[in-house]
C-alpha positions in Angstrom: 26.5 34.5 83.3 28.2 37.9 83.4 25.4 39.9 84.2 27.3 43.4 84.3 27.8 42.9 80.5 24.2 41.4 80.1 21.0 43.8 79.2 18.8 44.3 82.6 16.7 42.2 83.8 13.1 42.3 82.1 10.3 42.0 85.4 6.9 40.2 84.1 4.2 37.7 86.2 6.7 35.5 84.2 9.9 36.1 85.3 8.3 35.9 89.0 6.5 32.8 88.3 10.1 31.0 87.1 12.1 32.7 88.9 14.0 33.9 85.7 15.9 37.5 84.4 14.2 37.2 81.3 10.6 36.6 80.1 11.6 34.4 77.0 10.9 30.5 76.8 12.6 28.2 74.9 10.6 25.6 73.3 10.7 21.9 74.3 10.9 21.5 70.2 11.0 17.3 69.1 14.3 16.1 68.1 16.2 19.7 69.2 15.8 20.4 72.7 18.0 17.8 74.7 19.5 19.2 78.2 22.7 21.2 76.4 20.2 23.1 74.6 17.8 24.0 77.9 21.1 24.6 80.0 22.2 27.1 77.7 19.0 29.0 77.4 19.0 28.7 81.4 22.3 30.0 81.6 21.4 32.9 79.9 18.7 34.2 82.2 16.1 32.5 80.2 14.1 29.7 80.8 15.8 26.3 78.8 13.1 23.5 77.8 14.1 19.9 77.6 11.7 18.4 74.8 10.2 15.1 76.0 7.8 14.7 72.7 10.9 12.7 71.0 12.2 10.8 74.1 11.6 7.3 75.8 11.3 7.7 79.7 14.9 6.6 80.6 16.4 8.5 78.1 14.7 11.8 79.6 15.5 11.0 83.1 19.5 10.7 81.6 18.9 14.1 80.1 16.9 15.7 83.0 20.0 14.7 85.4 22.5 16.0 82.8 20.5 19.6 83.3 20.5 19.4 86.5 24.4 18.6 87.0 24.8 21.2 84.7 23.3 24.1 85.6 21.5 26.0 89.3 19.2 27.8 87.0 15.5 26.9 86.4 14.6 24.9 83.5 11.1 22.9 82.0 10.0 19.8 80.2 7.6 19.4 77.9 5.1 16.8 77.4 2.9 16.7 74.5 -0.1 14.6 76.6 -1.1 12.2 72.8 2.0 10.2 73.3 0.6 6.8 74.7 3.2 7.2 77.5 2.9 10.5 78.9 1.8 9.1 82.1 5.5 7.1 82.3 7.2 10.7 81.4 5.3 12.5 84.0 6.1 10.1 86.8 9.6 10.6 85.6 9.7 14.2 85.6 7.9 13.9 89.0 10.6 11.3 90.2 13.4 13.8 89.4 12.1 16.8 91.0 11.0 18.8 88.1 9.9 21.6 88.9 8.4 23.7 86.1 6.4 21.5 83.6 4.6 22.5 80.2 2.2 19.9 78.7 0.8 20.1 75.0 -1.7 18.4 72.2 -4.0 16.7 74.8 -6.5 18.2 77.6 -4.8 20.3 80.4 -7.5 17.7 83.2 -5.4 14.7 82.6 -2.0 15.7 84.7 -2.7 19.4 85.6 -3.6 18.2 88.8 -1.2 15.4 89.9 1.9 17.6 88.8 0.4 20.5 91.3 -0.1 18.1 94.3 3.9 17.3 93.7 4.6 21.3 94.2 5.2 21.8 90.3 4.6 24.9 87.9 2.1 23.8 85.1 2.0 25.4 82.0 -0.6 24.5 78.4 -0.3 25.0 75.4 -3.2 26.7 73.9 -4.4 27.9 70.4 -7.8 29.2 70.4 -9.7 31.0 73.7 -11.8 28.3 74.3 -8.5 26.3 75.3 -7.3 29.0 77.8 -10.2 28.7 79.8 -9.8 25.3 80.0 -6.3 25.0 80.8 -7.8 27.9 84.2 -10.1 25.3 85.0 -7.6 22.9 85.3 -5.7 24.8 87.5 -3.2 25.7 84.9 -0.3 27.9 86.3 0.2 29.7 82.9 -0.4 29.4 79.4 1.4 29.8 76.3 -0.6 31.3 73.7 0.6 29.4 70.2 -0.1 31.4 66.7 -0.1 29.1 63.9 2.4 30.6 62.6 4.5 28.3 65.1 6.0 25.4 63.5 5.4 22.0 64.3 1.8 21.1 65.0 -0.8 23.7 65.3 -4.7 24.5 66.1 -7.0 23.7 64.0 -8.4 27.2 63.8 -5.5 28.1 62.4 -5.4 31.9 64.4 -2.6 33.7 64.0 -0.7 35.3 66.8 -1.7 38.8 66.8 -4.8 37.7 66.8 -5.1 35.3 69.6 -2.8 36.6 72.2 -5.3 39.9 73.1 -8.2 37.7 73.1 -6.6 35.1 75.5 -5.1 38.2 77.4 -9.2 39.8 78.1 -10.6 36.0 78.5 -8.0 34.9 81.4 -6.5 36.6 84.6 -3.0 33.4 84.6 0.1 34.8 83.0 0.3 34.5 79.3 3.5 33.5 77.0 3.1 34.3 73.5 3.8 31.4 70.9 4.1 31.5 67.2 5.8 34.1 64.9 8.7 35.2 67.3 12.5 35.3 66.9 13.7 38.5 68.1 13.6 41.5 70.6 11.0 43.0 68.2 8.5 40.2 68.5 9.1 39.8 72.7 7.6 43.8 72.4 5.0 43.3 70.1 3.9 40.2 72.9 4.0 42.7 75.8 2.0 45.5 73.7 -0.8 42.5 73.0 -1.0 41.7 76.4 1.4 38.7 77.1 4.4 38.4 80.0 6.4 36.8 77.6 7.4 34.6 74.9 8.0 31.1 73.9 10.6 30.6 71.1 10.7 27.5 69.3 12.3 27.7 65.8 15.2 30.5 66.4 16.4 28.2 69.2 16.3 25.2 66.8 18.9 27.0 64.8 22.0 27.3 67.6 24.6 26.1 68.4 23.5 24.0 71.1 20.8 22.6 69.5 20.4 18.6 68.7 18.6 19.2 65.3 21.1 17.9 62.1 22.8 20.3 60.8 21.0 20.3 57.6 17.7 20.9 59.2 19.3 24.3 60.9 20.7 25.2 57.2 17.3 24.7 56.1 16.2 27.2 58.4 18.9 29.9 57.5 17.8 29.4 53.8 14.1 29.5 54.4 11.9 33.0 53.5 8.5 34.5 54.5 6.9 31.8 52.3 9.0 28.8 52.5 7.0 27.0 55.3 3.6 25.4 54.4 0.9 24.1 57.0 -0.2 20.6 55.9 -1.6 17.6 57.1 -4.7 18.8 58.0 -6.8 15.7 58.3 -4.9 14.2 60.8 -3.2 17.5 62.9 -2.1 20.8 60.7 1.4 20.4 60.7 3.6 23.5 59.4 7.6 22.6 57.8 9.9 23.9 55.9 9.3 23.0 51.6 11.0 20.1 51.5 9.9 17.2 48.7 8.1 15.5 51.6 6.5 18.9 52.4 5.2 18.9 48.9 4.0 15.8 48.8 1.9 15.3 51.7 0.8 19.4 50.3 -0.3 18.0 47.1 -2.0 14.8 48.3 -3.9 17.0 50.6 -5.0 19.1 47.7 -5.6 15.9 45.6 -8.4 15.0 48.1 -6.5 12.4 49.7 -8.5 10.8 52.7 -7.3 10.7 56.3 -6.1 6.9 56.0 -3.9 7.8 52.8 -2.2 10.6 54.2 -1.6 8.8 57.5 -0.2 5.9 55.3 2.1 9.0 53.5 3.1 10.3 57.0 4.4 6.9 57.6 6.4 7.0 61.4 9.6 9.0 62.2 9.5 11.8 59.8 10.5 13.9 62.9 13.6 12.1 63.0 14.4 11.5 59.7 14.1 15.4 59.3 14.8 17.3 62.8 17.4 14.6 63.8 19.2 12.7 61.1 18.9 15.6 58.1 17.3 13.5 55.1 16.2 16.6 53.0 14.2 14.5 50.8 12.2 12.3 53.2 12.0 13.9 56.6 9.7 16.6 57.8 11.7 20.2 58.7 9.3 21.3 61.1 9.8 24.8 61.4 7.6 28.1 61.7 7.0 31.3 59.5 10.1 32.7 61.5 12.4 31.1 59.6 12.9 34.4 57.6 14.1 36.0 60.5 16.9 33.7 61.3 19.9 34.6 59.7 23.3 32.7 61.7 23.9 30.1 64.0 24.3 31.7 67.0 24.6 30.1 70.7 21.9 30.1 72.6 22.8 32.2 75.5 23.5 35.1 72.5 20.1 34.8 70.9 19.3 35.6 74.5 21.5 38.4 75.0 20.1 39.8 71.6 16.7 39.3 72.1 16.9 41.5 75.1 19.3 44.2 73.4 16.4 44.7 70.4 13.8 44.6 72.8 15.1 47.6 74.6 16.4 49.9 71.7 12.9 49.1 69.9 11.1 50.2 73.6 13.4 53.1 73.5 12.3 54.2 69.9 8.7 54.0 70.6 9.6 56.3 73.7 
């Protein structure tokens, strides 16, 4: 990275807890964030996310070693702690000297713990204040403070960002990364103002270059407005995605009354894939968040950085 050409570094409890120039996160988003995505991020001064929700342990060692032949810069993994075999993706991310981990949809307690003994950085995901104070108990590192206007799957409590973030900010003394809402230099300010050291951006970096999501999912993004994503699938974990017909359908079953065991039998298995990965506008889910209206091009990765951090300081500038 050229810094000389680069905006200044940005100095939060953050950046000093990762060891990064700038306090943005990439999300470890399902289907999206392999190493080539996380390495780029990285690269730029950020902190890159490999996404461990959508992989089988071998093939997240393979992408863990291709970060790490890639790049001297920090990165994370992500595991979401429901998948039947996050303890095989821990020991994995353990085994490979991962140092800076961020665990999701389960209860901080259950790896907090071992991942400290093995000298790592531990991070939760949280969506309601209750869950920060857990994730302190549990000797959490950090937390990332998640909106639901995030995409992908969201509290149940359904608070919004602005919202959250200054309550989490007076309930807990760990650093705090925004979640939920953010694509730009303007929302990386508004996190700071609320009390946050940074952000964690999942659906702007779903839409690079360097991202393994189809090419119609990223399209999908790029198209989207204010109101195209809808939060469904409440019975069984609110989920928020792009309109698609799937969207719609699972929306209007929902709204027809449809119990838990009928919409788990419309969820089916793989929608993630069949949406994120392989494109299949019809069938798969485009799990995105409210966002989406602010994405406008493809960009690599390392310039969504760069322009992140250029809005960020002409917007501090202006309220100067």
């Amino acid at each position: 990275m050229a810094t000389s050409v680069w905006p200044p570094p940005l100095q939060t409890r953050v950046t000093e807890l990762f060891g990064i120039r700038y306090p943005i996160i990439q999300a470890g988003m399902v289907w999206a964030a392999g190493s080539r995505l996380a390495v780029a991020v990285s690269e730029a001064g950020a902190l890159g996310m490999i996404g461990a929700g959508s992989m089988k342990p071998d093939l997240l060692r393979e992408q863990i070693r291709k970060a790490k032949g890639a790049t001297a810069f920090p990165f994370a993994v992500n595991i979401p702690l429901a998948r039947g075999d996050a303890g095989d993706l821990v020991r994995v991310v353990i085994e490979e000297l991962v140092r800076i981990v961020f665990t999701s949809s389960g209860h901080p307690l259950t790896f907090t713990g071992e991942l400290k003994k093995q000298g790592c950085t531990v991070v939760h995901v949280i969506a309601a204040v209750k869950h920060a104070r857990k994730a302190v108990d549990a000797g959490c590192d950090a937390v990332v403070a998640e909106g639901f206007e995030a995409g992908g799957h969201n509290g149940v409590d359904e608070i919004t960002t602005l919202a959250l973030v200054p309550q989490v900010a007076d309930a807990i003394g760990i650093p705090i990364l925004a979640a939920g809402g953010i694509a730009d230099g303007r929302g990386l300010a508004a996190a700071l103002a609320l009390g946050a050291d940074g952000v964690q951006v999942g659906t702007r970096f779903a839409a690079t270059v360097e991202s393994s999501a189809h090419e119609n999912y990223k399209q999908a993004v790029l198209r989207a407005g204010d109101g195209d994503t809808v939060l469904t699938l409440k019975k069984l974990t609110p989920v928020r995605m792009i309109r698609t017909p799937f969207a719609l359908k699972a929306l209007q079953a929902e709204r027809a009354g449809a119990t838990r065991e009928e919409l788990e039998s419309l969820l089916g298995r793989g929608r993630e894939m069949m949406g994120i990965f392989e494109g299949n506008v019809e069938e798969g889910e485009f799990e995105a968040g409210q966002s989406s209206g602010l994405v406008k091009e493809i960009l690599p990765a390392g310039e969504v950085v760069r322009k992140m951090m250029e809005q960020y300081h002409a917007v501090v500038h202006r309220l100067h």
